[in-house]
N, C-alpha and C positions, 0 to 999 in steps of 0.2 A: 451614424448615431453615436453621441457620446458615451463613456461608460458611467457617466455622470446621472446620465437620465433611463439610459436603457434598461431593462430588464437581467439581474447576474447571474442566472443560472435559477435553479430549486435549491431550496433545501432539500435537506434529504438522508435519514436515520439507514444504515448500511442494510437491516434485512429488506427495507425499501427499496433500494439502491439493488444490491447485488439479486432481487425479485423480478428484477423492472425489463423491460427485453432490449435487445442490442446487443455489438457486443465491447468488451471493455479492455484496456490492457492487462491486467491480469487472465481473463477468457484468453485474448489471443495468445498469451505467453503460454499457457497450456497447450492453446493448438500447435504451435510452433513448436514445443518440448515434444507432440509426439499427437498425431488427431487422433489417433485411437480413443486416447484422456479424452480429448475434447468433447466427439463423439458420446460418449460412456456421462460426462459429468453433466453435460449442460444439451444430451438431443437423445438419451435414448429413455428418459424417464424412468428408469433402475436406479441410479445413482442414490444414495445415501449419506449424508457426509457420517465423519467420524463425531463420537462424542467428544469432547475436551476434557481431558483428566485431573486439568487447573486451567485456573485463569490465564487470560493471554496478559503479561506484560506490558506489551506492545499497546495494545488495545485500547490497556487502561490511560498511560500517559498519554496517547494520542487524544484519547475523549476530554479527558479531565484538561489537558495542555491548551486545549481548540474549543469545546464548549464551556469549559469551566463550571458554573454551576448548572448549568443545562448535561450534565453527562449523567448518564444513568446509572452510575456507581456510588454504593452506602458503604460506608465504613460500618464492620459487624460490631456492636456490645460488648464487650467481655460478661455481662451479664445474663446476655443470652445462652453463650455456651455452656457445655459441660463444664465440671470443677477442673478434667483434664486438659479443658481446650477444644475437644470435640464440638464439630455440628451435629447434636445428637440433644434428643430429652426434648417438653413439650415447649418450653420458652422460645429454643431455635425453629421451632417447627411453625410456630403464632408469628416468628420474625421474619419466616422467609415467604409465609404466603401472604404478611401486607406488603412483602417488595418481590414480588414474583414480577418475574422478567427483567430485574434489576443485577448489576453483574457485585455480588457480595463479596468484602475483602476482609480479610483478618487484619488486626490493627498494625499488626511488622509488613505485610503487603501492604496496605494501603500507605503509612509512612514512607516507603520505599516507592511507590509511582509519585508522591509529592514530593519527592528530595527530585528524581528527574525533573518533575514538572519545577520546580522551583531554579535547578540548573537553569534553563530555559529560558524562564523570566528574568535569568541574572545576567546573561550574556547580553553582551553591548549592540549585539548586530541582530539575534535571534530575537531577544526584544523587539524590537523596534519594528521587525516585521509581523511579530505575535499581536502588537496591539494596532498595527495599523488597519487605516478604516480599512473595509470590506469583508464581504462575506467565510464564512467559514463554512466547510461540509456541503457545498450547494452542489449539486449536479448538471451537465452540459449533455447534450447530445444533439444529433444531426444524422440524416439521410442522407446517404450520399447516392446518390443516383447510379451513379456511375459501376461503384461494385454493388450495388443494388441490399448493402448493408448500413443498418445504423449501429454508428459508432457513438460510445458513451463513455464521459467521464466523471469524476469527483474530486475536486479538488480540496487539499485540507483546508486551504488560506489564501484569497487571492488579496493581495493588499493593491489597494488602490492610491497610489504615489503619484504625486507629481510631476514625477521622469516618468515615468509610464508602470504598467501594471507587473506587477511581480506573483508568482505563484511560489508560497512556501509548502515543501515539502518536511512533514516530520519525518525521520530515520530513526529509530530504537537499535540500539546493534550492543552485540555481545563480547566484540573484538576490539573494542577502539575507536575513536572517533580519530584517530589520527591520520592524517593524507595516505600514508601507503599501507594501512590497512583497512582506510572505508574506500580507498581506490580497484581496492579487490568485491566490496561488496559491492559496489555500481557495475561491475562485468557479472559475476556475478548473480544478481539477481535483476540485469538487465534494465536498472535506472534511466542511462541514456533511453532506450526503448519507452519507458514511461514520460519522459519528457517532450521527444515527441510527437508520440504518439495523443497526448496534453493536451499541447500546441496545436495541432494539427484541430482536433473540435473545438477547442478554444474559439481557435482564426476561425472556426466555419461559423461560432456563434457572434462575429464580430467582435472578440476580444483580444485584443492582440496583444500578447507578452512580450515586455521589454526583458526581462531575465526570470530565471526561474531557479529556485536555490534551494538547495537540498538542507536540513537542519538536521544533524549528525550528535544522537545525545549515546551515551554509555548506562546501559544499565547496571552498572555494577558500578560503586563507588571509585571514584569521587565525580561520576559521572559528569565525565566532561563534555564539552559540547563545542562542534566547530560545523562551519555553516562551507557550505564549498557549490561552484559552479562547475559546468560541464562545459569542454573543449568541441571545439567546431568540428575537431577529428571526433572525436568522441560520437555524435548528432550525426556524422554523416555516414559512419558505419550505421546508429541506428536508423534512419530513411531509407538504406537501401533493404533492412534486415526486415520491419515493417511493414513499409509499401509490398517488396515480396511477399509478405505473408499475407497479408490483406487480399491480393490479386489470387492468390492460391485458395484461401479460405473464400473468396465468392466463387472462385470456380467450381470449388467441391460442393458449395451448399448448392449452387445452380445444377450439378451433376449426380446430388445426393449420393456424393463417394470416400466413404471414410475409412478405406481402405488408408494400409500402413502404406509408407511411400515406399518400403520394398518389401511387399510382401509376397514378390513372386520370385523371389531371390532367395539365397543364401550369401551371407558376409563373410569375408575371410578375417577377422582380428589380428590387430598389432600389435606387439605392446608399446603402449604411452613411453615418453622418452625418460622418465621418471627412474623407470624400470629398466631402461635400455642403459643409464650413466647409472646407475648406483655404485658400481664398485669403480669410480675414477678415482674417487679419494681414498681408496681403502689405502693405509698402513702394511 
């Protein structure tokens, strides 16, 4: 079946999405980080998340970048607020319950997720996959028989090209959009593993990706933006890292054992090499 005519995925607003059963590359990266987490967040129904002290950043240019006007964030008034700027007094209070469940920005945060969003729209490559045709935000999942789990994904932007189907991924980072320091944060917060692990429900819902490009903006001015792919070495470390973890995570859910992986043990500690050369260069 073509991708022409077949069905792309759901959409799918994220408390939907992250509500929904399966489990997803972020899930498995907790379980892998440690089951106890896993266990505790998403199987013993205690869990609680934290409140948000501000707004995610991240969040906003990702909505506002990929839904555009469909994203659920209002730029606040200045006429709402207090004379100091405060969310306080009765005008704020009238403003935030006709946009309840809406994510409210102040006018220097909201400016500041459009200078991102706008970086985005300007680059030559990131363009061109931001407005090409296909869906945005839709979700994928699949049974897999075999570990007798379903695996779910969300992808930001699958563009649907002529060479074949691309998945853009947006990236927000704090360090740079520059090769050898977003090449730390794909090890890091374990990119290659999302990729394809992607891939992997993708192909099971008959979509098959020719490349998949990661979109690397800076939130901090001049918020630059560079667009990068991932190496075969890269991809092969993560399939043996995932598959492993996939084949561990159904055995435990099949054994209902969420036991630490050493928690019949004691660890001897080393120190990291970090701490082992420090005084090579001392003076």
């Amino acid at each position: 079946m073509s991708t022409a005519t077949q069905q792309i995925g759901v959409p799918m607003d994220n408390d939907t999405y992250h509500a929904s059963p399966g489990v997803s590359n972020s899930k498995l990266k907790v379980f892998m980080d440690d089951v106890r987490d896993y266990y505790y967040q998403f199987l013993s129904g205690e869990y609680v998340a934290k409140p948000k002290s501000c707004f995610d950043f991240g969040s906003a240019v990702h909505d506002i970048c990929l839904l555009g006007s469909q994203a659920n964030i209002v730029a606040i008034p200045s006429s709402v607020l207090s004379k100091s700027g405060s969310k306080a007094g009765g005008a704020w209070k009238d403003f935030e319950a006709e946009n309840a469940g809406k994510l409210l920005l102040k006018h220097d945060e909201y400016m500041a997720v459009l200078r991102c969003v706008d970086a985005v729209a300007k680059h030559p490559v990131a363009s061109k996959l931001l407005y090409a045709q296909g869906p945005t935000e839709h979700a994928f999942s699949y049974d897999d028989e075999t570990l007798g789990l379903t695996l779910r994904c969300k992808v930001d932007k699958l563009c649907l090209l002529p060479a074949g189907n691309v998945v853009m991924d947006l990236k927000t980072t704090g360090t740079g959009t520059k090769s050898e320091k977003f090449v730390k944060s794909v090890a890091s917060f374990k990119y290659a593993n999302q990729e394809y692990f992607y891939k992997k429900v993708l192909e099971a819902n008959s979509v098959n990706i020719a490349s998949f490009v990661f979109v690397a903006v800076s939130i901090d001015q001049p918020h630059t933006v560079d667009c990068y792919t991932l190496s075969s070495e890269f991809l092969e470390i993560a399939e043996t890292d995932v598959e492993n973890a996939l084949l561990d995570l159904a055995e435990r859910t099949r054994a209902n054992d969420w036991l630490a992986r050493n928690h019949d043990s004691i660890i001897e500690l080393s120190p990291p090499n970090w701490m082992k050369y420090r005084h090579d260069y001392d003076t």
